[in-house]
C-alpha positions as CSV (number, residue, x, y, z in Angstrom):
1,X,12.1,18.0,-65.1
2,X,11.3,21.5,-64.0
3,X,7.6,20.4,-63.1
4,X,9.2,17.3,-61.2
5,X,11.4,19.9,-59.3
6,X,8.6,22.3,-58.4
7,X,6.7,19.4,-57.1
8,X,9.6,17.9,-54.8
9,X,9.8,21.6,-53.4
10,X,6.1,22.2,-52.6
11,X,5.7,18.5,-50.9
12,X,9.3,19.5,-48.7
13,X,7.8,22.5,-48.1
14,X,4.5,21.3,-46.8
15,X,6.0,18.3,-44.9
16,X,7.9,20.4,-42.7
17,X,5.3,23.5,-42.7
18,X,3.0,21.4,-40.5
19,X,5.2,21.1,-37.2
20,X,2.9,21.3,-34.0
21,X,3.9,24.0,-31.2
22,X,4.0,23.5,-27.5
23,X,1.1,25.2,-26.1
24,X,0.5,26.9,-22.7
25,X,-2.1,26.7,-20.3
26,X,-4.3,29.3,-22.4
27,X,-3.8,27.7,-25.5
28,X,-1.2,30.5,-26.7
29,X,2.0,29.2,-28.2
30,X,4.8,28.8,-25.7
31,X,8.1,30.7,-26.7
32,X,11.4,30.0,-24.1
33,X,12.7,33.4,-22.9
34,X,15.7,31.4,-20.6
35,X,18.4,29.4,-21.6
36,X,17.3,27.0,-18.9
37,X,13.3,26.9,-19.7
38,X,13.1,28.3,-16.3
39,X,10.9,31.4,-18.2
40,X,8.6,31.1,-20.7
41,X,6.5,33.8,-23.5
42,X,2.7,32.5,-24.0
43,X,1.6,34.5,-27.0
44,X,-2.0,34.9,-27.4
45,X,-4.2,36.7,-29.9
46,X,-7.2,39.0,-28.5
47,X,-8.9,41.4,-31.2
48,X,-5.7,42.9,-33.2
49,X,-3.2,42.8,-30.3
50,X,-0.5,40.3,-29.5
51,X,-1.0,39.3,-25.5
52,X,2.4,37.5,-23.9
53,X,2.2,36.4,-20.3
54,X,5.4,35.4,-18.7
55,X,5.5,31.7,-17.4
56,X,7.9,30.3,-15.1
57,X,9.0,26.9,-15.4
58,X,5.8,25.1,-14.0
59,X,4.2,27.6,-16.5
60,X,2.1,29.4,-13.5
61,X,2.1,32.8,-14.1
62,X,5.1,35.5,-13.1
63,X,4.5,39.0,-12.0
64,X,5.5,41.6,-14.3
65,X,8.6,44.3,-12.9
66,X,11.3,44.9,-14.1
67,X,11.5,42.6,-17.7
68,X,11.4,44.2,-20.8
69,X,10.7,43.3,-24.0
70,X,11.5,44.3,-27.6
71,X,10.0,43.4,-30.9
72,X,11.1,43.6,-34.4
73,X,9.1,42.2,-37.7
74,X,9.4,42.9,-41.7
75,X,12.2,42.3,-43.6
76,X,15.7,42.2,-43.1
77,X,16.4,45.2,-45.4
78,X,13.4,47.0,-43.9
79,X,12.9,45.5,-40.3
80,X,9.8,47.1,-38.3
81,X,10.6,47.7,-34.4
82,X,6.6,47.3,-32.7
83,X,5.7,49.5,-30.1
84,X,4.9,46.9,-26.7
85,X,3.2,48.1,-23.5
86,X,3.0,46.3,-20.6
87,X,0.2,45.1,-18.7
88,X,-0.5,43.4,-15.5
89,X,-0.7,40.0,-17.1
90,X,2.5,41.0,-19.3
91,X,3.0,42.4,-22.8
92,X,0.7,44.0,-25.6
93,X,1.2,44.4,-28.9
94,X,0.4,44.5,-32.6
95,X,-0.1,41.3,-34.1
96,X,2.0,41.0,-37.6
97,X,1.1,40.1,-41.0
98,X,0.1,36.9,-42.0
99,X,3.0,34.9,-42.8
100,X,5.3,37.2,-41.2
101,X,8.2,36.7,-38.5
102,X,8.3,38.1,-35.3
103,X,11.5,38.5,-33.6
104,X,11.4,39.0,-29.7
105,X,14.2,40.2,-27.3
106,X,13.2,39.1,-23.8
107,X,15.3,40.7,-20.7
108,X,14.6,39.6,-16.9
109,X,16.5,42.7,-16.1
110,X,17.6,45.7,-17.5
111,X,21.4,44.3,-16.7
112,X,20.3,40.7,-18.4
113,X,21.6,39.6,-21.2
114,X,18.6,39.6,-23.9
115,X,17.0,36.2,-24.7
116,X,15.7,36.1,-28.2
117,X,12.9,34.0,-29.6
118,X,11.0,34.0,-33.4
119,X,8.3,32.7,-34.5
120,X,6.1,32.8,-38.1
121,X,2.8,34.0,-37.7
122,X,1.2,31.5,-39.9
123,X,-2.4,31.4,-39.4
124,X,-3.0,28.7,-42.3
125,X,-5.4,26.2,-40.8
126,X,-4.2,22.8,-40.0
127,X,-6.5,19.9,-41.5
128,X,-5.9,17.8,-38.6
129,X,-6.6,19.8,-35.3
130,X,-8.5,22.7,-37.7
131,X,-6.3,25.5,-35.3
132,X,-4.0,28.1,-37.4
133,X,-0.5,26.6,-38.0
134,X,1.1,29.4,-35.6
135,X,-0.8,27.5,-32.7
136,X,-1.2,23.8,-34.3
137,X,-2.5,21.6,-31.5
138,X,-0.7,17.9,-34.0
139,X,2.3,16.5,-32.8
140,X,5.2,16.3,-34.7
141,X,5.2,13.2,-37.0
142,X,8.3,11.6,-35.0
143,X,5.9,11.7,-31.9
144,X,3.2,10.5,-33.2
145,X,5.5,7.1,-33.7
């Protein structure tokens, strides 16, 4: 019965593991930063940096002024604030531990009201589109239908 139970788990676990991201015009998984997808976080990955362009809602690229950003990974009973610079093509970054969340606090303004977005670094490789899981290229199973 245990075995049966362990099994049920790791083929749940898998079947929702493998969920397909939306991905932005450089390939970097899109993360919304508006409540009205009117902005958008690509996050890229160059050497051992995190790179997040702002989109706007026809994902061309927005200028980088006054928007701030704040990131937090590790656990809840330890959480890890990461130091982000800006750049002229947006934010920079430390990219997290494998498997680990990163939790990001997106402001247009300093007056805004923060926008928050997570997402699992997971860089397993997917057997379909052979990408890392964190930037899967597969659709989600109810659009493949």
């Amino acid at each position: 019965m245990k075995t049966k139970l362990i099994l049920l788990c790791l083929i749940t676990t898998l079947s929702f593991a493998h969920e397909g991201v939306e991905l932005g015009p450089n390939k970097g998984r899109i993360l919304e930063f508006s409540k009205n997808e009117t902005m958008h976080g690509e996050v890229t990955v160059q050497g051992d940096k995190f790179h997040i362009a702002l989109l706007d809602k026809d994902m061309k690229p927005v200028a980088i002024a006054g928007q701030t950003l704040t990131a937090i990974t590790g656990d809840r009973e330890k959480p890890v604030k990461l130091i982000v610079e800006k750049d002229a093509k947006g934010f920079v970054l430390p990219v997290v531990k494998t498997g680990e969340w990163m939790i990001l606090q997106y402001k247009d303004t300093e007056e805004s009201k923060a926008i928050t977005a997570r997402f699992e670094y997971n860089t397993a490789i997917c057997d379909e589109c052979k990408k890392a899981e964190w930037i899967c290229e597969c659709k989600p199973a109810a659009e493949k239908k």
